[in-house]
C-alpha positions in Angstrom: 19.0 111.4 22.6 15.2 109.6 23.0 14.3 108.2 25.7 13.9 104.8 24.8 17.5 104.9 22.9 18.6 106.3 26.4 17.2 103.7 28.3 18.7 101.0 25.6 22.3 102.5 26.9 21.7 101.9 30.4 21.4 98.6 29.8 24.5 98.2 27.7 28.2 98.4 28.2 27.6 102.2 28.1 26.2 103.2 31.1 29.2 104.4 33.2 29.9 106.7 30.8 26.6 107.9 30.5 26.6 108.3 34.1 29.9 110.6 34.2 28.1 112.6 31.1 25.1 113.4 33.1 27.3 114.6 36.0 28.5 117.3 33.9 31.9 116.1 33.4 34.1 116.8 30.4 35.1 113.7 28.6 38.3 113.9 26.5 38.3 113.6 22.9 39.9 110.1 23.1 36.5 109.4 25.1 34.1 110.5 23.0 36.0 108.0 20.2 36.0 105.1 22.5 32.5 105.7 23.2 31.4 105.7 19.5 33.8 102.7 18.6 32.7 100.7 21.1 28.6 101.9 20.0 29.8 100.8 16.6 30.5 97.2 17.0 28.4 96.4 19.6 24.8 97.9 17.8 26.6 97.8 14.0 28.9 94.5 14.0 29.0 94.1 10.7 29.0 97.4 9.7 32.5 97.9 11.4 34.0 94.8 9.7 36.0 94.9 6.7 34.4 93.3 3.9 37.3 89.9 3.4 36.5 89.2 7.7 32.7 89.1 6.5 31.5 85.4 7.5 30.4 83.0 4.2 27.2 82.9 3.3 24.5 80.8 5.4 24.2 77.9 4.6 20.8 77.4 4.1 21.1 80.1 1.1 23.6 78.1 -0.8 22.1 75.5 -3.7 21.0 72.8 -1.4 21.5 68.9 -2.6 20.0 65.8 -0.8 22.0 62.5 -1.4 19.5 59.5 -0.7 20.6 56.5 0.0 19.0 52.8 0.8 21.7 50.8 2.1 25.3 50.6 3.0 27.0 48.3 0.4 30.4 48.8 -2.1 28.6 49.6 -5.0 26.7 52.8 -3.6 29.9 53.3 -2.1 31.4 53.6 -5.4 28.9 55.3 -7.2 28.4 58.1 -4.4 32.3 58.6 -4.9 31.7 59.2 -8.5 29.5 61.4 -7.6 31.5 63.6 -5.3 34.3 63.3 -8.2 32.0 65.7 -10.5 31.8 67.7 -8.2 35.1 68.4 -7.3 35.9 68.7 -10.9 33.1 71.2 -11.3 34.3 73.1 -8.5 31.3 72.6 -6.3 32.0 72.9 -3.0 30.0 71.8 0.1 29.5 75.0 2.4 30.6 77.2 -0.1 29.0 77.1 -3.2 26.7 74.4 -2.6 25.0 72.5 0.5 25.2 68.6 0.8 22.1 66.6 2.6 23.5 63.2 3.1 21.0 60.3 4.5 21.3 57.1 4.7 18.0 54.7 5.3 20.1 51.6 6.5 17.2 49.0 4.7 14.6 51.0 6.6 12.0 51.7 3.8 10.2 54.0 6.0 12.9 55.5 7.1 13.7 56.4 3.3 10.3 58.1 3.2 11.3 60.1 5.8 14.5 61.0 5.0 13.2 62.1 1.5 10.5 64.2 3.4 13.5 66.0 5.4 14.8 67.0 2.1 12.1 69.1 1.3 11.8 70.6 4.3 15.3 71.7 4.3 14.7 73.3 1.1 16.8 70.8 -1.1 16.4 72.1 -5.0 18.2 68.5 -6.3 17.6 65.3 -5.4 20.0 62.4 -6.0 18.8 58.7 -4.8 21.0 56.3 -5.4 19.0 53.4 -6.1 15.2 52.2 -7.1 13.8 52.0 -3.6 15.7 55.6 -3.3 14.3 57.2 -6.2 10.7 55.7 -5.8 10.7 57.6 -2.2 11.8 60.8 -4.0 8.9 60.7 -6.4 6.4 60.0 -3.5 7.9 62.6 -1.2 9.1 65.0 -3.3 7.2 66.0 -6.3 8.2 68.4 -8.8 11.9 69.2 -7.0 14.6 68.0 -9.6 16.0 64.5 -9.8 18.7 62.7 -11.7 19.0 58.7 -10.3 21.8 56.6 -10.5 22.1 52.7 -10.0 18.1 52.2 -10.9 18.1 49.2 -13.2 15.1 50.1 -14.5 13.5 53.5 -14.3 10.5 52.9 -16.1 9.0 50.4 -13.8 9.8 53.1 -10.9 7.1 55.7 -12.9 10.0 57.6 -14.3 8.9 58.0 -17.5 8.3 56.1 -20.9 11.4 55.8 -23.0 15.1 57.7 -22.5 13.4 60.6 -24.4 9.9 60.5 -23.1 9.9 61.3 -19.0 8.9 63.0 -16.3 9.8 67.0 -16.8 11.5 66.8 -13.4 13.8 63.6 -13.4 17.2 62.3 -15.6 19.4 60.1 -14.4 21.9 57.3 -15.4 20.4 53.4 -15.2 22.5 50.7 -14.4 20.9 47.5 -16.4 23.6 44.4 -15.9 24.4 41.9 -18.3 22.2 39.5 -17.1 22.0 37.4 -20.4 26.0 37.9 -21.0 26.4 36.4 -17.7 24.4 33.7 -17.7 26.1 32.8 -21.0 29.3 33.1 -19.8 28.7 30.1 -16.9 27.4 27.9 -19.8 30.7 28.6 -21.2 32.9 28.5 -18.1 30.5 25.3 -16.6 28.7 23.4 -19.5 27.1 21.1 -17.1 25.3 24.0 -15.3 21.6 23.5 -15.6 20.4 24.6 -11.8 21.3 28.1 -11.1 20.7 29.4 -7.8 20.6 33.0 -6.9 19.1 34.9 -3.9 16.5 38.3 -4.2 14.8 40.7 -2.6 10.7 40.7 -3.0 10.6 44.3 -1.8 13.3 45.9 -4.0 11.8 46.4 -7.7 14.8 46.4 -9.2 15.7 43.1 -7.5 12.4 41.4 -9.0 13.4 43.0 -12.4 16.7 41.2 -12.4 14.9 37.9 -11.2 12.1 38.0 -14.4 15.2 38.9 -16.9 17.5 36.0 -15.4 15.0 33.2 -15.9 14.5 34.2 -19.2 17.8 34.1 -20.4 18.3 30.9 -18.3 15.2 29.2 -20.5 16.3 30.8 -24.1 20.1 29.0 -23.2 18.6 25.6 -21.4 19.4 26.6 -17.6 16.1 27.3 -15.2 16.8 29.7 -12.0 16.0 28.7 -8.6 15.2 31.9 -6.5 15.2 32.1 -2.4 14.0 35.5 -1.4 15.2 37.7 1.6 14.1 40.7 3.2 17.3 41.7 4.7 20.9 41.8 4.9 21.2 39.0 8.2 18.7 36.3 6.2 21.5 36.4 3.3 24.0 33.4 4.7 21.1 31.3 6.1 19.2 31.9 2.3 22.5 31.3 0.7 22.9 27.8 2.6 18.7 27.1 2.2 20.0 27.5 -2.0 22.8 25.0 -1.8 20.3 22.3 0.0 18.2 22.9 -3.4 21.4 20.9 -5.5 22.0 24.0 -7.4 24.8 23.3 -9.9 26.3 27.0 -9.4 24.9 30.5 -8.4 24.3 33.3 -10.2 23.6 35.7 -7.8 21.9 39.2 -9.6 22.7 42.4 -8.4 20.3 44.3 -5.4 21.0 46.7 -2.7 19.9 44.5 0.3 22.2 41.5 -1.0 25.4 43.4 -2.5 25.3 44.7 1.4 26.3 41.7 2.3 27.5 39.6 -0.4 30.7 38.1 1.6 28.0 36.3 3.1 26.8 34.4 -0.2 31.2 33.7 -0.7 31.0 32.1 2.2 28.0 29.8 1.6 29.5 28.8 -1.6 32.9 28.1 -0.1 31.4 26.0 2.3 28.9 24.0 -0.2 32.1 23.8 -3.0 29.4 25.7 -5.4 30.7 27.9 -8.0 29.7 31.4 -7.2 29.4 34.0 -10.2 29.0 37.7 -9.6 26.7 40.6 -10.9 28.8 43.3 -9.9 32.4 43.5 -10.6 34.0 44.1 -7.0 32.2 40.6 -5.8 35.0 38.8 -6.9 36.6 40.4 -3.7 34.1 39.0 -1.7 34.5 35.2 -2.7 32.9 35.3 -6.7 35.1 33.2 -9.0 34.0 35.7 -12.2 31.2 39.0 -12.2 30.3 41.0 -15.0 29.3 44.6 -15.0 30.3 48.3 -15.2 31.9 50.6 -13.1 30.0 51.7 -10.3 32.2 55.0 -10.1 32.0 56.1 -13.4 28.7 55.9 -13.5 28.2 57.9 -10.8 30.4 60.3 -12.2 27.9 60.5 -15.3 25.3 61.1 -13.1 27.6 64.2 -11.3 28.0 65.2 -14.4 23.9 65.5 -15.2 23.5 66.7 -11.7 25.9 70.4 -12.6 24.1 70.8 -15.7 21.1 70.9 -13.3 22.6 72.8 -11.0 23.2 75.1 -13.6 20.2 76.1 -14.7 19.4 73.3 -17.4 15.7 71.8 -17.1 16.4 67.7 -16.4 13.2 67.7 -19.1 15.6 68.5 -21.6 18.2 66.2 -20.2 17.2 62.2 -21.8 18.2 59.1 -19.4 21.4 57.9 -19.9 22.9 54.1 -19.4 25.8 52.3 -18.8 26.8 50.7 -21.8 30.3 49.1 -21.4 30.4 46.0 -19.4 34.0 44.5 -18.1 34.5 40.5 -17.1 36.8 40.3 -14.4 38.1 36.5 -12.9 39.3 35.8 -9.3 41.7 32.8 -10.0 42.1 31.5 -6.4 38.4 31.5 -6.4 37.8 29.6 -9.4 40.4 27.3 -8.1 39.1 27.1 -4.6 35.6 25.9 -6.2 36.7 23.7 -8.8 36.3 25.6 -11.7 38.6 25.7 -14.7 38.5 29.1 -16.2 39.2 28.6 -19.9 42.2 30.2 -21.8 39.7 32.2 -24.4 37.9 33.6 -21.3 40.5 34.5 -19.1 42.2 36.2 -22.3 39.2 38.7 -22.7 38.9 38.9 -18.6 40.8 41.4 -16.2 42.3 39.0 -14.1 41.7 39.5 -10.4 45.0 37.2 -8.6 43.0 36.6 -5.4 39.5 37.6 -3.1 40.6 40.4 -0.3 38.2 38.5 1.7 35.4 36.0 1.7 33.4 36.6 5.3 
């Protein structure tokens, strides 16, 4: 035995019997196994373990994926539980085949800088944001580390590529364009005298101004103009929604961004209180005081994007992988609503409509 191994013992559970050793006693067989059982799991731990009591594997080995997120509001809620869906179905696992980074910037945009940072520096390989302002921190704060989007209207104008086909090597995704033009149709329909349509954005979300350009020229191709009040956050919404109605808008229209689908019971309310018909861009407003919306599942196209994310995860190149979009839109009518606001829903509309019997609340 060396002296420094010898010096180790007699600081370790070992030195009384060290010490009756070294006064020449005899030590019994029995001993002599206790001793080199209990030298076994104290310097060899794992060693003396069977291999099913092994522990899993670290965490920070397993296929690591950050989950970015802008806001709170039902629609990320929706698409993040597509998400999770193909996942499950996949059989991908957090802590046990793969690693989930959640984070969650609360409107903060520099806070969604950072978070994307953080990704990096806990060695995330996949990036998922979950909106425009999401993905345009990932590209700024994480270059080159893989990315498939969901719920970006418009990738393109965040500097994700050129066409479907034609985009950065890195980055896929699924965008979520609504049917701006269908919609604004539809109120012509469903309110012939509307010529004033109101709706609230958000200067600092790109996808919000994208929305904003499309809707006044639909507006103008089908004799309506838009009359825009901006906000830069969630609490300005109700006082922005009531600043709209003082403008004698003849209904609103209100498009479809992060900041304002946060806290969209708030523009329900204003229109409640102003006897305004309010029209949805996202299907579960009309549960939040919209007499009709139009758009796509929110769940199902995160599952699409779930869906690109395994083939990443399996070893596919995202360069490989071309941008997908939603493609099929659903109408869906809250009667109470309409009748709360004064609208008469007609029989040809409500027959290609899924008819929603009344809001779950308004604010």
């Amino acid at each position: 035995m060396s002296a420094r191994f010898a010096a180790g013992l007699h600081c370790s559970p070992f030195s009384p019997i060290l010490k009756v050793v070294r006064k020449g006693r005899t030590v019994s067989t029995a001993g002599w196994i206790s001793f080199v059982l209990l030298l076994c799991l104290t310097l060899f731990p794992a060693g003396c373990r069977k291999a099913e009591d092994q522990p899993p594997p670290a965490t920070a080995t397993l296929y690591t994926i950050g989950i970015l997120q802008a806001v709170e509001s039902t629609t990320v809620d929706d698409v993040r539980r597509g998400l999770l869906k193909a996942f499950e179905e996949a059989g991908l696992r957090d802590g046990v085949n793969i690693r989930l980074l959640d984070a969650n910037a609360r409107g903060d945009t520099a806070e969604l800088l950072a978070l994307a940072q953080s990704f990096v520096e806990q060695g995330a390989r996949l990036i998922i944001p979950l909106s425009t302002p999401s993905l345009q921190a990932a590209l700024i704060a994480a270059p080159g580390v893989p990315i498939v989007f969901a719920s970006v209207a418009n990738p393109y104008l965040a500097g994700a590529g050129k066409s479907a086909d034609n985009h950065l090597a890195h980055i896929t995704g699924v965008s979520s364009l609504g049917p701006i033009r269908q919609m604004i149709a539809l109120i012509r329909e469903v309110v012939p005298r509307a010529r004033r349509i109101g709706t609230l954005w958000t200067p600092a979300e790109l996808n919000s101004a994208y929305y904003l350009e499309v809707a006044r020229e639909s507006a103008a191709e089908l004799g309506a103009e838009i009359i825009a009040v901006p906000v830069s956050g969630p609490d300005e919404v109700l006082p922005a929604a009531r600043l709209l109605l003082s403008r004698k808008v003849d209904v609103i229209y209100q498009i479809s961004d992060n900041t304002i689908n946060s806290a969209f019971a708030m523009v329900g309310r204003a229109a409640e209180e102003g006897g305004v018909p309010l029209f949805g861009g996202f299907l579960r407003s009309v549960e939040l005081g919209a007499c009709a919306a139009m758009g796509f599942d929110f769940a199902e196209l995160g599952y699409k994007a779930g869906r690109l994310a395994v083939r990443i995860k399996n070893g596919e190149s995202p360069s490989r992988i071309p941008f997908e979009a939603m493609e099929e839109f659903t109408l869906r009518i809250n009667v109470e609503a309409a009748r709360r606001q004064g609208v008469d829903i007609p029989p040809g509309v409500l027959r290609r409509a899924e008819v929603f019997p009344a809001a779950r609340g308004n604010g």
